[in-house]
C-alpha positions in Angstrom: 25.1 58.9 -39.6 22.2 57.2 -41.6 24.8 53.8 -42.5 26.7 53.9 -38.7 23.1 54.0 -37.2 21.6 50.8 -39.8 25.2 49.1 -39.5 24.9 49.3 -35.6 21.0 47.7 -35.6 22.2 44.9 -38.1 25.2 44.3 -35.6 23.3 44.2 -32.6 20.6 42.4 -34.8 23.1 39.7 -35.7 24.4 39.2 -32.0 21.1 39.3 -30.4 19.3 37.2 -32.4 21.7 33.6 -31.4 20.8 34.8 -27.4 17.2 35.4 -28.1 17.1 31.7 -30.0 19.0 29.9 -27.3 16.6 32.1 -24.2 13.8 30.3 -26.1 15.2 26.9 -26.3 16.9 26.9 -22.2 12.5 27.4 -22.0 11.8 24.0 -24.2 14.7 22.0 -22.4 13.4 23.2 -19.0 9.6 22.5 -20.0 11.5 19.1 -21.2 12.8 18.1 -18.0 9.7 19.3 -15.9 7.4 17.1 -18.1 10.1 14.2 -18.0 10.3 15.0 -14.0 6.2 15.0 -13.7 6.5 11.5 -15.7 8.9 9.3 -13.6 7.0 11.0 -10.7 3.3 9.3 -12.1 5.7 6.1 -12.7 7.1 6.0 -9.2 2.8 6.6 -7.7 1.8 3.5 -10.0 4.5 1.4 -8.6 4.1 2.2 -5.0 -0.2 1.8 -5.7 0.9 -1.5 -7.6 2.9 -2.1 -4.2 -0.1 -1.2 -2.1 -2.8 -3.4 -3.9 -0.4 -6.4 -3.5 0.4 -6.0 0.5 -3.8 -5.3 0.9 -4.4 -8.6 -1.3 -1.7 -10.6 0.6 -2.9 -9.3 3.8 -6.5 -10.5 2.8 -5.5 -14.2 1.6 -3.9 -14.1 5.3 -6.7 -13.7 7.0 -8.9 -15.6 4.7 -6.5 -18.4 5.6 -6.5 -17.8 9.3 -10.2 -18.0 9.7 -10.6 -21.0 7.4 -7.8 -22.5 9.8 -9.7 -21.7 12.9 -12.8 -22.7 11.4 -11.9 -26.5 10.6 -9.9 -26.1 14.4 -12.7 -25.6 16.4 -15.1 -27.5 14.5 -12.6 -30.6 14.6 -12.6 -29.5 18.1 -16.1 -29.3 18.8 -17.1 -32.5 17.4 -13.7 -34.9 17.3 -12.0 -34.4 20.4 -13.7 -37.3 22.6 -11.0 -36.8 25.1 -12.0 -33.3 25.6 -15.8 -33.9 26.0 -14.9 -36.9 28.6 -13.6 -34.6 30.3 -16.0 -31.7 30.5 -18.6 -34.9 31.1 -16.6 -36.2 34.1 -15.8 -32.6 35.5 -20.1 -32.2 35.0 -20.0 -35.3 36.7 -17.6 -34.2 40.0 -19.8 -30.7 40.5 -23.1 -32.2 40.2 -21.6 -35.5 42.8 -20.1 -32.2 44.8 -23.3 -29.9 44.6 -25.4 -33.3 45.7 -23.3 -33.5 49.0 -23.5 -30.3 50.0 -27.2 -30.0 49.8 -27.4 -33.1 51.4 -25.1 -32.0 54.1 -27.0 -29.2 55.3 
């Protein structure tokens, strides 16, 4: 009874032992691919922050350029555009000769 009950224990010894190994190791592969999972995940954030940073920077040099742009416009148009000030001078000129009959005509 002694031997059948020790020969049993090393035979379920012997066949457990391989299950118990590979239960351990399905753990490490699994841990594995979560870790290798959590890393392309971090990878994929840079990128789209790297993606981000870019669009905000382009974005800015836009409107840098746009309001450097209108700048140099409207003071080109302030002080070169003689045709444009000839004719806020002679449409002066027409309400003021207007206004003056007006009164006058009273």
């Amino acid at each position: 009874m002694k031997k059948t009950v020790i020969l049993c224990l090393a035979l379920l010894a012997l066949l457990a032992a391989p299950a118990i190994g590979f239960a351990g190791q399905s753990d490490r592969w699994d841990r594995a691919d979560r870790m290798r999972e959590r890393a392309e995940l971090r990878r994929e954030r840079r990128e789209e922050l790297r993606d981000r940073i870019r669009a905000r920077a382009e974005a800015m040099r836009e409107r840098l350029r746009v309001r450097h742009e209108q700048h140099w416009h409207t003071h080109s148009f302030r002080y070169d555009s003689h045709e444009v000030r000839d004719a806020i001078r002679d449409a002066m000129r027409d309400v003021r000769r207007e206004l003056r009959d007006a009164l006058r005509g009273r």
